[in-house]
GUVEX-883974 format. One line per 8 residues: their letters; for each residue x, y, z of N, C-alpha, C. Coordinates in Angstrom, 1 decimal, m for minus. Layout:
A = X,Y,Z,X,Y,Z,X,Y,Z  ...
This chain:
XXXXXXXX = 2.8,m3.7,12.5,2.7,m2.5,13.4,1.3,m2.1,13.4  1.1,m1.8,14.6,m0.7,m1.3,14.6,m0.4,m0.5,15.5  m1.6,0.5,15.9,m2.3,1.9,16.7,m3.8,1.0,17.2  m4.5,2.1,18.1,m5.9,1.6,18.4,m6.8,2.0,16.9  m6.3,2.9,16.6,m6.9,3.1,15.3,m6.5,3.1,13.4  m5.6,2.5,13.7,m4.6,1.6,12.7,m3.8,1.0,12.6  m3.5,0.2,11.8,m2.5,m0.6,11.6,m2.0,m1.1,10.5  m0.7,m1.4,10.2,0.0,m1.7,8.9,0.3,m3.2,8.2
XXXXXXXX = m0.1,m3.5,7.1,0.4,m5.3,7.2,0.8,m4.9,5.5  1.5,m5.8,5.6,2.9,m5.6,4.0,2.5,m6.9,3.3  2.2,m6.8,1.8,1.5,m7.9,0.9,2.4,m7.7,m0.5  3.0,m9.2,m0.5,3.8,m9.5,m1.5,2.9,m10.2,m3.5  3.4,m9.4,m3.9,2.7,m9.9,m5.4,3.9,m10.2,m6.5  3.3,m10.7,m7.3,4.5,m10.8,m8.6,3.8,m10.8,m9.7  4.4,m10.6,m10.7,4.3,m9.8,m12.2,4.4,m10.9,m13.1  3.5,m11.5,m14.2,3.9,m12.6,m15.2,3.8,m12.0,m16.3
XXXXXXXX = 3.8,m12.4,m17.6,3.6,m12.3,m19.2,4.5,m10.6,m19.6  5.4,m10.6,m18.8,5.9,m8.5,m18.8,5.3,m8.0,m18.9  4.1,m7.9,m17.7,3.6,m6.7,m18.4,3.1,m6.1,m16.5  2.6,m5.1,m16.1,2.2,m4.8,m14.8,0.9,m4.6,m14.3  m0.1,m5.8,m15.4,m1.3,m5.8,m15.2,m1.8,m7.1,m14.4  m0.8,m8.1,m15.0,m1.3,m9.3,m14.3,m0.3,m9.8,m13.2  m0.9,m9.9,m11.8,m0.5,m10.0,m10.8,m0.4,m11.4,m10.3  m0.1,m12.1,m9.4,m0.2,m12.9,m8.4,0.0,m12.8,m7.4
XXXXXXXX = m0.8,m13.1,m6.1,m0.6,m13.1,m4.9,0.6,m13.9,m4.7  1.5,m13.1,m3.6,2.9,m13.6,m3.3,2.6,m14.5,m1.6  3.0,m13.4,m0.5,2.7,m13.7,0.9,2.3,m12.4,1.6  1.6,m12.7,2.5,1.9,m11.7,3.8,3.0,m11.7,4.4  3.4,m10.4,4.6,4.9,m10.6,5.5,4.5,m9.3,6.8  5.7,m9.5,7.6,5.3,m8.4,8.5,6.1,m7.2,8.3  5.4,m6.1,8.6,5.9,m4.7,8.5,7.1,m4.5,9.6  7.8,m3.7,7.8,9.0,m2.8,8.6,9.2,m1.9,7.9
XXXXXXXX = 9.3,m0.8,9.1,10.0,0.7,8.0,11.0,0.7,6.9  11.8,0.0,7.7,13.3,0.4,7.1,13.6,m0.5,5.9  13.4,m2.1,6.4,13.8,m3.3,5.3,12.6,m4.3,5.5  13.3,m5.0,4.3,12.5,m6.3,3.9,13.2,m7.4,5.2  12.1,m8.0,5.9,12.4,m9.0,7.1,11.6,m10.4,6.6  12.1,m11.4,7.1,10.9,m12.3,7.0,10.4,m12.5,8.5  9.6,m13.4,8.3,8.3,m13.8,9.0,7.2,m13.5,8.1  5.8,m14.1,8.6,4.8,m13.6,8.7,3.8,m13.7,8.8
XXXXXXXX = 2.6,m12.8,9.2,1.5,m12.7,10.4,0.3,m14.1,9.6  m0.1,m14.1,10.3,m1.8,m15.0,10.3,m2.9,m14.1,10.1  m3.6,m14.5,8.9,m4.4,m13.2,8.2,m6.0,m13.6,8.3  m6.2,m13.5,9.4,m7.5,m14.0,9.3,m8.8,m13.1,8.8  m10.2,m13.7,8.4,m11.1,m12.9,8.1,m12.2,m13.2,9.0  m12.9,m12.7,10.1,m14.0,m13.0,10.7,m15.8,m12.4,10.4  m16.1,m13.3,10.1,m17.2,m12.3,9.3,m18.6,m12.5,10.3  m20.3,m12.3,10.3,m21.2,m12.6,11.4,m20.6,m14.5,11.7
XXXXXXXX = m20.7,m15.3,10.8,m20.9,m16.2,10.4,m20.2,m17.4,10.6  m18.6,m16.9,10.2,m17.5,m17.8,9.7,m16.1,m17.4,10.0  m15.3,m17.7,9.7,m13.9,m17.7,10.2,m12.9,m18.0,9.2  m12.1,m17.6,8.7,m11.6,m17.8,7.5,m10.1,m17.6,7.5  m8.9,m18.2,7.7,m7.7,m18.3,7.5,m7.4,m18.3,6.2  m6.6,m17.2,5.7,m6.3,m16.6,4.5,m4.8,m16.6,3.8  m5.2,m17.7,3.2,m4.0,m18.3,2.2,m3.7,m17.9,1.0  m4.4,m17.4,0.3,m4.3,m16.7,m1.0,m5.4,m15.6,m1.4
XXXXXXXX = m4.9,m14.6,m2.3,m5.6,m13.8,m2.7,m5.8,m13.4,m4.3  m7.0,m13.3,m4.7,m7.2,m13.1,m5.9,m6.8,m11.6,m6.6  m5.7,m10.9,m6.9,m5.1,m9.8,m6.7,m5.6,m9.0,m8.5  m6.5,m7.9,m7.8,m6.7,m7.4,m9.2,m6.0,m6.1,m9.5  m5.6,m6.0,m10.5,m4.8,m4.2,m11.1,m5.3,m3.4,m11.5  m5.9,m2.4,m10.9,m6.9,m1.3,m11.5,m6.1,m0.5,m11.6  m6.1,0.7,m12.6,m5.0,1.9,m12.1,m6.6,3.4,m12.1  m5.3,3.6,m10.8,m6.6,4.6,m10.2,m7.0,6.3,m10.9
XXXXXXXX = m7.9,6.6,m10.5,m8.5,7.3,m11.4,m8.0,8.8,m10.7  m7.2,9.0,m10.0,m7.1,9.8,m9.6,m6.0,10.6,m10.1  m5.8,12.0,m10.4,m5.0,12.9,m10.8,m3.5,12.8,m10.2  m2.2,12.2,m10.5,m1.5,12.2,m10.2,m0.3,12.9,m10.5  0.4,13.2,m9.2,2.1,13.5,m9.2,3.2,13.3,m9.7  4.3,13.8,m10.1,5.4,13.3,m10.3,6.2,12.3,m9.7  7.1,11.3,m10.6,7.2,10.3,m9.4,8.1,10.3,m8.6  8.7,11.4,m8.7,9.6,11.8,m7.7,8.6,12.2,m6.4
XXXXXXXX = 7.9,12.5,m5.8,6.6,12.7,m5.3,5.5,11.1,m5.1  6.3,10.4,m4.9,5.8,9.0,m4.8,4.6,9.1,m3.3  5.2,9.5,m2.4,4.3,9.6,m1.3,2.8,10.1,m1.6  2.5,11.0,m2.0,1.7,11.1,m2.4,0.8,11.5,m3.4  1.0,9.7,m4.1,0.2,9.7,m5.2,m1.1,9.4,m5.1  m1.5,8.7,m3.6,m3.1,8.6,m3.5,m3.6,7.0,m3.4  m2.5,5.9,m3.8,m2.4,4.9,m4.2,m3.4,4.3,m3.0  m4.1,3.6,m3.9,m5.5,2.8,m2.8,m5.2,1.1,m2.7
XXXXXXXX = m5.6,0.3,m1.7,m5.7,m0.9,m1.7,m7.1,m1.3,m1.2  m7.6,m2.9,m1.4,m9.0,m3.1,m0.8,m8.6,m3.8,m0.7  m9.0,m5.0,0.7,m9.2,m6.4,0.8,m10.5,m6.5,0.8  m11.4,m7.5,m0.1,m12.3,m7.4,0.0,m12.6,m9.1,0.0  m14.1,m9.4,0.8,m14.6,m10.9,0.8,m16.3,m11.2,0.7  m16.4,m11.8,0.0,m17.9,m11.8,m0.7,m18.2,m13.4,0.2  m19.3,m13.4,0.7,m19.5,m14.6,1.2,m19.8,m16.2,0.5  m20.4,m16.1,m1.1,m19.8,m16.8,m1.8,m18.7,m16.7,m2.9
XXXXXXXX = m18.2,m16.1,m3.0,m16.5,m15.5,m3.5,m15.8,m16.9,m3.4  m15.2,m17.3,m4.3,m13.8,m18.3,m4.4,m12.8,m17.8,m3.4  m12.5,m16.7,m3.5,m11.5,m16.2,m2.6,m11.5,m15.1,m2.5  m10.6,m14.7,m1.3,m10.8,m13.0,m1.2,m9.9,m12.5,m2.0  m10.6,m11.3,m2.2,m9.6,m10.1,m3.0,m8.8,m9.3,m2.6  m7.3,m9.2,m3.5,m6.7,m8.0,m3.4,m6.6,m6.2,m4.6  m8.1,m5.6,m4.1,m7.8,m4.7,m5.5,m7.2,m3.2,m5.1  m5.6,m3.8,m5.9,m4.4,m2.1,m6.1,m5.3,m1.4,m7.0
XXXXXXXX = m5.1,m0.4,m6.7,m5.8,1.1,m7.5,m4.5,2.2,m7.6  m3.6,1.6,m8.5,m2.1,2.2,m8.5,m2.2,3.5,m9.3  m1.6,4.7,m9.2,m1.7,5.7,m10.2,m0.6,5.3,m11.1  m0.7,6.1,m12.5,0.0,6.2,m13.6,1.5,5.8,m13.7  1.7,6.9,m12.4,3.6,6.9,m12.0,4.0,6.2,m11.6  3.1,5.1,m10.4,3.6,4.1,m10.0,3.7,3.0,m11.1  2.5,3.0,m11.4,2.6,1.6,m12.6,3.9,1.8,m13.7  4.1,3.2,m13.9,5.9,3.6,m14.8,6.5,2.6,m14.3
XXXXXXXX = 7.0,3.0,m12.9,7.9,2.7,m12.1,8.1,1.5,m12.3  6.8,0.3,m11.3,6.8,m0.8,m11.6,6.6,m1.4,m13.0  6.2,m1.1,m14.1,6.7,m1.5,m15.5,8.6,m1.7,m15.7  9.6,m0.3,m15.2,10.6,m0.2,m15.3,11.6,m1.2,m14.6  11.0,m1.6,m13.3,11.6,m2.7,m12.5,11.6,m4.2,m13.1  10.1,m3.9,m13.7,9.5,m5.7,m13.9,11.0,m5.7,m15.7  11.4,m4.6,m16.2,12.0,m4.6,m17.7,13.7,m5.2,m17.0  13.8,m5.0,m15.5,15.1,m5.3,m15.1,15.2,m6.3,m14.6
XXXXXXXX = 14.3,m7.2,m14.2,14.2,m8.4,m13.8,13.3,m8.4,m12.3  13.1,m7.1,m11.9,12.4,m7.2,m10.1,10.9,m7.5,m10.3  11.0,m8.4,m10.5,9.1,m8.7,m10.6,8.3,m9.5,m9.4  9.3,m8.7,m8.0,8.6,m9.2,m7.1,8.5,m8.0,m6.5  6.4,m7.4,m5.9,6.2,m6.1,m5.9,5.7,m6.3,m4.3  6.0,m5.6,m3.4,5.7,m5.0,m2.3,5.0,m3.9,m1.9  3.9,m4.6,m1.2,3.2,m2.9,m1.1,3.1,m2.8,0.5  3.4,m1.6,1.1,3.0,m1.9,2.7,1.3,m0.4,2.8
XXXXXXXX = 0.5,m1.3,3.4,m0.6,m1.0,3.4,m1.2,m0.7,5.2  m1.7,0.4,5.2,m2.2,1.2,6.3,m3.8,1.1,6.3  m4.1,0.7,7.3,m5.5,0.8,7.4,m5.7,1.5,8.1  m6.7,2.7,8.2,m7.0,3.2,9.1,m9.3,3.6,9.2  m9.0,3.4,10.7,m10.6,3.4,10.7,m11.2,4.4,10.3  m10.9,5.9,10.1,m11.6,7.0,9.8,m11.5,6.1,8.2  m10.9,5.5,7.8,m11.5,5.3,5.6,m12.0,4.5,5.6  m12.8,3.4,6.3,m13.2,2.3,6.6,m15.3,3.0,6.2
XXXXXXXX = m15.4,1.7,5.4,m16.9,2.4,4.9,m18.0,2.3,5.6  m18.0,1.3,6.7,m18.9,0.9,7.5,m18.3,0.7,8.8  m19.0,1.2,9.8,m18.9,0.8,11.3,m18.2,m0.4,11.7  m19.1,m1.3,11.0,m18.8,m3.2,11.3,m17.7,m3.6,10.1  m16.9,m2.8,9.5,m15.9,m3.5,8.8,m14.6,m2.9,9.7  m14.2,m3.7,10.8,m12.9,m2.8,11.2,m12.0,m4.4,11.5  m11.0,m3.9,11.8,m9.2,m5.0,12.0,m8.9,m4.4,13.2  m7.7,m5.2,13.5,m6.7,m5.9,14.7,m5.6,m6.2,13.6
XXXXXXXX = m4.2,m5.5,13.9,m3.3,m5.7,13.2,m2.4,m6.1,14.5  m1.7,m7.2,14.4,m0.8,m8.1,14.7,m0.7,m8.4,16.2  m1.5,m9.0,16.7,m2.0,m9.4,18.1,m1.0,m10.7,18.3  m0.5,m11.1,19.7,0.3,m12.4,19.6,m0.8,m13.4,19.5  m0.5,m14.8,18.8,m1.4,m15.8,18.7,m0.8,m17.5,18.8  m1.5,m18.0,19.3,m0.3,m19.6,19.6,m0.5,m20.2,18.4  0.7,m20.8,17.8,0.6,m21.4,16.3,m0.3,m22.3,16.6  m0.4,m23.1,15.5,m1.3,m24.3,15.6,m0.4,m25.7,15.2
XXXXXXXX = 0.7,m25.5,15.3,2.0,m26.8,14.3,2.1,m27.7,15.8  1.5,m28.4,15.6,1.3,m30.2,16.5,2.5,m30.3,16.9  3.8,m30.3,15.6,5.0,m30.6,16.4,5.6,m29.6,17.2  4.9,m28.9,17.6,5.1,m27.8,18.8,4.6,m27.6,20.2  3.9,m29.0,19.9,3.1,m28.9,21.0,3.3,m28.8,22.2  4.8,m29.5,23.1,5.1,m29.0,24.0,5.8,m27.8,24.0  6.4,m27.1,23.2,6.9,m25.6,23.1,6.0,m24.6,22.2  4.7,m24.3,22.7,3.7,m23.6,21.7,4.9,m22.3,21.5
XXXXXXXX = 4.6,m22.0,20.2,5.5,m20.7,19.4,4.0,m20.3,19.3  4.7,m18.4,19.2,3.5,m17.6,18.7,4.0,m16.6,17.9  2.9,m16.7,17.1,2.7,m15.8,15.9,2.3,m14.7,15.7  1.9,m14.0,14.8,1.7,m12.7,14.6,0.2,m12.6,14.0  m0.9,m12.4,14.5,m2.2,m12.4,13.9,m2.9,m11.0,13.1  m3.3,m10.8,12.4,m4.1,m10.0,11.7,m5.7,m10.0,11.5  m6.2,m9.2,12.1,m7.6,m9.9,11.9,m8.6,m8.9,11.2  m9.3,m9.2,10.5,m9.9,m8.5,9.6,m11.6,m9.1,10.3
XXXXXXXX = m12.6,m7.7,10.6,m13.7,m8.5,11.2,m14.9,m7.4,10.6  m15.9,m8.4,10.4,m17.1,m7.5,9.8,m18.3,m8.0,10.5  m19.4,m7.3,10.7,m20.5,m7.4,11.3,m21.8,m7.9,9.8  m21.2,m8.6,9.2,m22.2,m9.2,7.9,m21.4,m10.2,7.1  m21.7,m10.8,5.9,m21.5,m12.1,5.4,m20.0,m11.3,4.4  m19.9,m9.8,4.5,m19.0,m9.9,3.4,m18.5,m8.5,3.7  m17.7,m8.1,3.5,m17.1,m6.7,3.6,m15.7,m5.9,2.9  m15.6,m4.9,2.6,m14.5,m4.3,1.6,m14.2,m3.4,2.7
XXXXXXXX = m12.3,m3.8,2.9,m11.3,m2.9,4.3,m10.5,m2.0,3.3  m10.6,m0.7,3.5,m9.6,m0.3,2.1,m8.5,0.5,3.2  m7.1,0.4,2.6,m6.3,1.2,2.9,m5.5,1.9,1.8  m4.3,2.4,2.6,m3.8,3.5,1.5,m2.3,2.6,1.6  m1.7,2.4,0.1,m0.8,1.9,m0.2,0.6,3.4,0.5  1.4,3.0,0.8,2.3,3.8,2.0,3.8,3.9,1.2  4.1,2.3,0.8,5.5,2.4,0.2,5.3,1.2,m0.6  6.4,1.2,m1.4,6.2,0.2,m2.4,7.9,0.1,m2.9
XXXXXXXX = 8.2,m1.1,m3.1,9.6,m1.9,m3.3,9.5,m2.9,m4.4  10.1,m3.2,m5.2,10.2,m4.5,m6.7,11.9,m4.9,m6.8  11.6,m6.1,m6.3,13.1,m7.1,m6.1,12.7,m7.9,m7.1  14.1,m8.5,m7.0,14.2,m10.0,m8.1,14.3,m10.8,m7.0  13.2,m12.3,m7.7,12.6,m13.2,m6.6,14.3,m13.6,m5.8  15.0,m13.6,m6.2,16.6,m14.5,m5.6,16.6,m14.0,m4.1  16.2,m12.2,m4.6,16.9,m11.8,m3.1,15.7,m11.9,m2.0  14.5,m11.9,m2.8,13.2,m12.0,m2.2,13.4,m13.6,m0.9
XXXXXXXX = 13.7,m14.2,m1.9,13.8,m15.8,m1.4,14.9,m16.1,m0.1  16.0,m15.1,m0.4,16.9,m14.9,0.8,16.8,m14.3,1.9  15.6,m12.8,1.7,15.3,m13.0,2.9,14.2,m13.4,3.3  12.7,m13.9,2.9,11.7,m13.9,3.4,11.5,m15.7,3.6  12.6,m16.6,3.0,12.7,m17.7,2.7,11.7,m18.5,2.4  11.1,m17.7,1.4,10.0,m18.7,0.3,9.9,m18.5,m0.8  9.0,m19.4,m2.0,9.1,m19.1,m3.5,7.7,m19.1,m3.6  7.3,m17.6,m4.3,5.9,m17.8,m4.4,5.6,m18.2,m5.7
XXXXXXXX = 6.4,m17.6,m6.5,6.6,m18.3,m7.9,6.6,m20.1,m8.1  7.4,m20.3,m7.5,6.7,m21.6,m7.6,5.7,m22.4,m7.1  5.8,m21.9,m5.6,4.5,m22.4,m5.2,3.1,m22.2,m5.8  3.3,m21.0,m6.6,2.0,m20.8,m7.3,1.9,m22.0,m8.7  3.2,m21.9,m9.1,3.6,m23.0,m10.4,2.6,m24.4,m9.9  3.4,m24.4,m9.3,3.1,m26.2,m8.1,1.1,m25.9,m8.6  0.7,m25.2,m8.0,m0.5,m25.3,m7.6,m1.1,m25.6,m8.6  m0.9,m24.5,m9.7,m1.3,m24.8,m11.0,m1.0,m26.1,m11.8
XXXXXXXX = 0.1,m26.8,m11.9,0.5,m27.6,m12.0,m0.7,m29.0,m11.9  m1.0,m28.9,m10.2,m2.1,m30.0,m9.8,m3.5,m29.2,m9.7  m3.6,m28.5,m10.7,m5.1,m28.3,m10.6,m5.8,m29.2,m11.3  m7.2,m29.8,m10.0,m7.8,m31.1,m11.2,m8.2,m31.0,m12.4  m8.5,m29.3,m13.1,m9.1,m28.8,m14.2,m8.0,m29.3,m15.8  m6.8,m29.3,m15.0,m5.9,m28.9,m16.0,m4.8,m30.0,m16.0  m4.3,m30.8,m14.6,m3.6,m31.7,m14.1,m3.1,m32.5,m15.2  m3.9,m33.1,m16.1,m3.8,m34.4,m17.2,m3.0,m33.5,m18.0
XXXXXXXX = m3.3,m32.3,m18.6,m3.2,m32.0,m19.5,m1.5,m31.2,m19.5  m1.3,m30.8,m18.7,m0.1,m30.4,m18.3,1.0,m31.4,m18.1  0.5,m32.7,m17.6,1.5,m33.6,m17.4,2.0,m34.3,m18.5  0.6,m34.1,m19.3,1.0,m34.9,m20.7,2.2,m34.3,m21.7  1.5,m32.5,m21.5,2.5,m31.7,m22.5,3.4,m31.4,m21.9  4.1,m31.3,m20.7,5.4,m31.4,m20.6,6.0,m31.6,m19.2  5.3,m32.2,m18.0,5.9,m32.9,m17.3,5.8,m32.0,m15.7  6.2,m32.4,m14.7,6.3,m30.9,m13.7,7.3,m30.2,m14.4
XXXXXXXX = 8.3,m31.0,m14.3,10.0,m30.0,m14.1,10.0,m29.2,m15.4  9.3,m29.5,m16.5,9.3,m28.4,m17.4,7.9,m27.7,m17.6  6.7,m27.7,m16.8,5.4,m26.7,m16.4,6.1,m25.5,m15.5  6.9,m26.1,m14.6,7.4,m25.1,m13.6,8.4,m24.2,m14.3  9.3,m24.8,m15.2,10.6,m23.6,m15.8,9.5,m22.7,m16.7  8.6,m23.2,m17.7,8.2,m22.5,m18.1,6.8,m21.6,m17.5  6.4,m22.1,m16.4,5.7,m21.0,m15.6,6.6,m19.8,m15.0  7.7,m20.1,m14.6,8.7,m19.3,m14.1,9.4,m18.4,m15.0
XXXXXXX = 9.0,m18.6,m16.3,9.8,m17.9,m17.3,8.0,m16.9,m17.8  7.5,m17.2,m17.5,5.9,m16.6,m17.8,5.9,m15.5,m16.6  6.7,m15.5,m15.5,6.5,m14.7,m14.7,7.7,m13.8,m14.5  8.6,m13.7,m15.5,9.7,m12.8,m16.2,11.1,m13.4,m14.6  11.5,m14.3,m15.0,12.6,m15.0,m14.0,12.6,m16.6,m14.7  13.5,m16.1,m15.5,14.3,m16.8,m16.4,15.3,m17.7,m15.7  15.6,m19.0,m15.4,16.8,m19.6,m14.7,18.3,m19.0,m15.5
């Protein structure tokens, strides 16, 4: 959902070791009021320079310094988000600036099994810190999948643009939801838990070492059980 002067994009994370500090980047999905839908948008970053299609995010957990509400009073607790990209950065950042009551809340979900966290995030240009850091939320766009090529499908684009090598977009976290990955996977039909497993799994840093001590099929149960989802 977007305005000329804002727009909304919903960013999926998940919770490992029980606790609500350490995060993982999940997916972009697209915004909805009401429910959880799948699909989701193409997140790009355009900076003076470069062009950047955005696959992962380095998701950090700050809890924010700001004076907070009851959490019955969730709306407004003040809750901040940044996307931020440093021109030589590994990857871009996601840093939540969650208050007190939320991080309760989400502690209390991740103790029941929902350790898959949703946040839907508002950007708007008046909080934007610079002129040349502004977005384009969800423009149509033609995929790029070859086996489409006589039926081009289009997508949902997001575009994040700055006038320098690096820039910080901050918005204001709006709502926030914590499922267990099952139902996550039913509707958005993906596993980010694993896919994250996978990755780790083949990383060249670590690849030998993991295969030696226990194999994929048992790196993945037990990365999956590290990220509180127990088979």
């Amino acid at each position: 959902m977007s305005g000329r002067d804002h727009c909304k994009l919903r960013v999926s994370t998940f919770s490992a070791f029980g606790n609500a500090e350490c995060w993982l980047f999940g997916d972009f999905l697209k915004y909805s009021k009401n429910k959880l839908i799948s699909g989701k948008p193409e997140v790009v970053i355009e900076t003076i320079d470069e062009e950047i299609k955005v696959k992962d995010l380095q998701v950090i957990n700050l809890p924010s310094a700001m004076e907070t509400k009851p959490p019955s009073k969730i709306k407004g607790l003040g809750d901040t988000a940044r996307i931020g990209y440093l021109e030589k950065g590994r990857r871009p950042v996601l840093d939540l600036r969650l208050s007190s009551d939320l991080r309760a809340l989400i502690k209390d979900d991740i103790k029941t099994g929902n350790n898959i966290h949703i946040f839907d995030l508002e950007f708007r240009k008046e909080d934007q810190m610079h002129e040349e850091f502004s977005f384009k939320g969800l423009a149509p766009s033609l995929t790029n999948n070859l086996d489409k090529i006589k039926k081009p499908a289009l997508t949902e684009k997001f575009l994040f643009k700055s006038g320098f090598n690096e820039a910080i977009w901050k918005a204001n976290v709006i709502s926030h939801r914590s499922i267990h990955l099952d139902e996550y996977i039913k509707v958005v039909e993906t596993d980010p838990v694993w896919r994250e497993g996978l990755k780790l799994y083949f990383d060249p840093l670590t690849h030998d070492f993991y295969k030696k001590k226990y194999g994929l099929g048992k790196y993945l149960d037990r990365f999956r059980e590290q990220c509180d989802v127990p088979f």
